[in-house]
C-alpha positions in Angstrom: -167.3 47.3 59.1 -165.0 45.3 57.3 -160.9 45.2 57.9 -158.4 46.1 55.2 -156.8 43.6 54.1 -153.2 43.1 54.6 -150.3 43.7 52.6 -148.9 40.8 51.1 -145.2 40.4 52.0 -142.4 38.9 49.8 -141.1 35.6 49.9 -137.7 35.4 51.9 -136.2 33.7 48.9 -136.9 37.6 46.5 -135.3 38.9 49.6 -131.9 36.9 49.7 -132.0 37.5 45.8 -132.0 41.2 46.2 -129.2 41.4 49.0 -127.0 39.2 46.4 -128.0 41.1 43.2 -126.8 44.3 45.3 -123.6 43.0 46.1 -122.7 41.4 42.8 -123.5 45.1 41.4 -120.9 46.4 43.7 -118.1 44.4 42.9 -118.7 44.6 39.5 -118.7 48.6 40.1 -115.2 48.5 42.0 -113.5 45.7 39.4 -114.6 48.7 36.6 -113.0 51.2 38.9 -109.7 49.3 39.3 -109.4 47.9 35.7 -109.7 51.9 34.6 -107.1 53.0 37.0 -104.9 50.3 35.8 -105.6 51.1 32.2 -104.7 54.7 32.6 -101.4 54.1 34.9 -100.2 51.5 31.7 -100.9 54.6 29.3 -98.9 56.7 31.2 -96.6 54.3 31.2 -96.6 53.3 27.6 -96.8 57.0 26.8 -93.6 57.6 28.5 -91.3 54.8 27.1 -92.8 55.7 23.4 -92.1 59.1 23.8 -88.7 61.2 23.2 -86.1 60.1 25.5 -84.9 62.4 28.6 -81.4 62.5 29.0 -80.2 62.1 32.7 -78.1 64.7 33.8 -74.1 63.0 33.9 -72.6 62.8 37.0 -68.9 64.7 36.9 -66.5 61.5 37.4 -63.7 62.0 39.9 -60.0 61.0 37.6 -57.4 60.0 39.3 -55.8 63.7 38.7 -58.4 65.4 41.0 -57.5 62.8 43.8 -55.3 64.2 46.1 -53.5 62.3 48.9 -54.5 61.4 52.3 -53.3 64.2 54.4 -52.4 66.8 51.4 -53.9 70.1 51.0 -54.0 73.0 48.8 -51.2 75.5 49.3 -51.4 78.9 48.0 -49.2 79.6 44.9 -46.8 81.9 47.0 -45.9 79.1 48.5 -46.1 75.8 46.2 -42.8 74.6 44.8 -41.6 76.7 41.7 -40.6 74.6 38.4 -37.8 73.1 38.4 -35.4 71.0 35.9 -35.1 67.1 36.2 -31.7 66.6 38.0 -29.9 63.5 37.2 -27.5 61.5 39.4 -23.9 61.0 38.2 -21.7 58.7 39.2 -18.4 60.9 40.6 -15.2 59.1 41.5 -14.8 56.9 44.8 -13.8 58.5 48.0 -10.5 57.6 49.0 -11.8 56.9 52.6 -14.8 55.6 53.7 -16.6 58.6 56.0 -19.5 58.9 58.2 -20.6 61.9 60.3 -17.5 64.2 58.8 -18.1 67.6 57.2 -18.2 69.0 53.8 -18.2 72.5 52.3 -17.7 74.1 48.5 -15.8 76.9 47.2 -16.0 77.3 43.6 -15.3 73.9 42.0 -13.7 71.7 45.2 -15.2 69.9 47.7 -13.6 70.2 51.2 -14.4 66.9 53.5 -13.3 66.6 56.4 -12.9 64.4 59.4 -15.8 61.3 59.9 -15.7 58.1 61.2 -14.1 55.4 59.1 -14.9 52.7 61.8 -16.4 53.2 65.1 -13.0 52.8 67.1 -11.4 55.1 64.4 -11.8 58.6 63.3 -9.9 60.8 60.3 -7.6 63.6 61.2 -7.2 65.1 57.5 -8.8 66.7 54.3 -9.6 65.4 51.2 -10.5 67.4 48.1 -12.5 66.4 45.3 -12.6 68.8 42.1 -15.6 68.8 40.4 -13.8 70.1 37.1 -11.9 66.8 36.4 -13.7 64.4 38.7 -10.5 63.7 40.8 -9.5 63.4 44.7 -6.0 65.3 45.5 -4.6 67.8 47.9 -5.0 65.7 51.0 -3.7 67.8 54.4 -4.0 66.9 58.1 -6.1 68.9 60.7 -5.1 70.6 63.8 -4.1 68.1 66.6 -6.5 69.3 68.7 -9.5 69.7 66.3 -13.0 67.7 66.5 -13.0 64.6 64.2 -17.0 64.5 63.8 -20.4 67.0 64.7 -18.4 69.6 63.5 -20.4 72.7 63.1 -19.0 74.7 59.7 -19.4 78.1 57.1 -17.6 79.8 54.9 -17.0 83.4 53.4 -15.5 81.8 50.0 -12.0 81.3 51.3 -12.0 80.7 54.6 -13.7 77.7 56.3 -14.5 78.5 60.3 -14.8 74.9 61.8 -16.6 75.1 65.0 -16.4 72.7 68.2 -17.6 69.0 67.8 -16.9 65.3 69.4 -13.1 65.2 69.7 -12.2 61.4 69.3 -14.0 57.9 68.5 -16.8 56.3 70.0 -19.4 59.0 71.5 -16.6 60.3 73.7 -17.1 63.8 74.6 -17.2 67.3 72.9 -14.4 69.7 72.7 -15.2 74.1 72.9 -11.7 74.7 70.1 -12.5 76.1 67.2 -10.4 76.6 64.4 -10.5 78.0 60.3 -8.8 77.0 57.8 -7.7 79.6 54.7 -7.7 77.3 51.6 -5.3 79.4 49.6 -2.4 78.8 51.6 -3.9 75.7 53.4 -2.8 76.8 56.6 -4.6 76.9 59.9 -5.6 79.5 62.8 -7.2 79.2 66.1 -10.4 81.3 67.2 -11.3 81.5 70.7 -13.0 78.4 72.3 -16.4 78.5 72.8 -18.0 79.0 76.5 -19.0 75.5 76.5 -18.9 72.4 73.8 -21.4 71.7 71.7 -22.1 68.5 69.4 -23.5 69.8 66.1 -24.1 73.2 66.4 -25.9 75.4 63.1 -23.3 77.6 62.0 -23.4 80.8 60.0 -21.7 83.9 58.9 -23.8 87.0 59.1 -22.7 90.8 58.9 -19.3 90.3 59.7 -20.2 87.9 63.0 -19.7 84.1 63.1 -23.1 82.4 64.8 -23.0 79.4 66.5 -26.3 78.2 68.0 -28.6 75.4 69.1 -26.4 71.7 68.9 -26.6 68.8 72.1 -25.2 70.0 75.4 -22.0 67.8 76.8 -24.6 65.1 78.1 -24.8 64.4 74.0 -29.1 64.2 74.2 -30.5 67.2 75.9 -30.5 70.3 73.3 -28.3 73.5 73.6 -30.4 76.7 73.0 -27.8 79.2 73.7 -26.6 81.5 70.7 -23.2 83.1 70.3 -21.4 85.2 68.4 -17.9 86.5 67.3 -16.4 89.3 64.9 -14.4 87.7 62.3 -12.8 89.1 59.1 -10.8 87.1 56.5 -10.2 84.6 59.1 -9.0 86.4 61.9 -11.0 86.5 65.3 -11.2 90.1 66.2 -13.1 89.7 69.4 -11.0 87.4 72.1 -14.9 86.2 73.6 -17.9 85.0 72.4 -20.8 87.2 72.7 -24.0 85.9 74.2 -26.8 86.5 71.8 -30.8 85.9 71.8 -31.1 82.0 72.6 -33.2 80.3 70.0 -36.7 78.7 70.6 -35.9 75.4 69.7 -32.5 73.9 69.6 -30.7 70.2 68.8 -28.1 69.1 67.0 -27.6 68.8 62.7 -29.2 71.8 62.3 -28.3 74.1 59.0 -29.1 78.1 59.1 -30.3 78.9 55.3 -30.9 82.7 56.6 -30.7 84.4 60.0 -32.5 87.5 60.7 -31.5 89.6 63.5 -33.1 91.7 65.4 -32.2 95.1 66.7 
């Protein structure tokens, strides 16, 4: 019986042909694939910058208005500062002593000042007036002998001026307790009763017929007072002969000034 024949096998060299024909056709399949991808991202590309333009939403810039300082913050308008005209400095006619540390109070149109240093081995013992009507010092008068020449505490009712305590003499030499007012009609001077103890600087104020005097530097000059008293006075007469002891305040110390006091029952 006779054998099939064979089958007749390709030559290597068809082989290697095929193997490189396949992989040319693939590259040339992924270089389509890229260059269309490509294409289409340019169109997209070119149909965006040829076509209507998108305005970008603006960004709110911050002026210099809307700034606000380090450390500020709103306030509620109940409390912010109310309107108020531009004030203007005048010149008003020199002092005729140079003053530092005295006191000054006004009734009507004149300016009491009293006491102050004038050098620091020298204090004042008198009153000037200034009148704001004319612009003009006059109607100088001397204080009590034994009244404080500086960290006076001081009020008045319109015509009197209640002068309380103080540093009696130059220097920082102690505090005295006298206490004194003055009626500016007749320029004359009474004494009210001393207070329990001296004070440098106390707030002073006139409330429903009662002279307050609170708060101030104890006699040691650093340490703050936070006792309160208080004395009946009408037109300028004392008509208690002590000080009454009233609520102490919370925080005391000297150069104080009482706009308001409420009291309570």
């Amino acid at each position: 019986m006779a054998r099939p024949a064979a089958r007749a096998r390709p030559p290597k060299h068809l082989v290697g042909l095929a193997v490189v024909a396949v992989l040319g056709l693939a590259l040339v399949v992924d270089f389509l694939w890229a260059s269309s991808s490509s294409s289409a991202a340019w169109s997209s590309r070119l149909a965006l910058s040829t076509g209507p333009a998108v305005q970008a939403t603006p960004v709110a810039k911050e002026s210099k208005k809307d700034k606000k300082p380090v450390g500020s913050m709103d306030i509620n308008a109940t409390f912010a500062d109310s309107p108020a005209p531009e004030l203007k400095w005048e010149e008003m006619a020199e002092a005729p002593v140079v003053r530092l540390d005295g006191a000054a109070i006004q009734i009507k149109n004149l300016l009491y000042v009293f006491a102050g240093y004038g050098t620091i081995n020298h204090v004042h013992s008198h009153v000037d007036i200034y009148n704001f009507s004319d612009n003009t010092w006059g109607g100088r008068f001397d204080m009590p002998k034994d009244m404080a020449h500086s960290h006076l505490g001081m009020v008045t009712d319109g015509r009197f001026i209640y002068v309380v305590t103080g540093q009696y003499g130059p220097q920082c030499r102690g505090p005295t307790a006298r206490n004194f007012v003055l009626d500016t009609e007749t320029k004359e001077w009474h004494d009210l009763p001393p207070l329990p103890v001296p004070r440098y600087a106390p707030a002073t104020q006139l409330w429903r017929g009662r002279l307050h005097v609170m708060g101030g530097s104890k006699e040691d000059r650093h340490e703050p007072g936070l006792e309160h008293w208080s004395l009946a006075v009408k037109d300028g007469i004392a008509l208690e002969k002590e000080w009454r002891s009233e609520i102490p305040i919370p925080c005391g110390g000297p150069h104080r000034y009482i706009t308001s006091l409420i009291m309570l029952p």
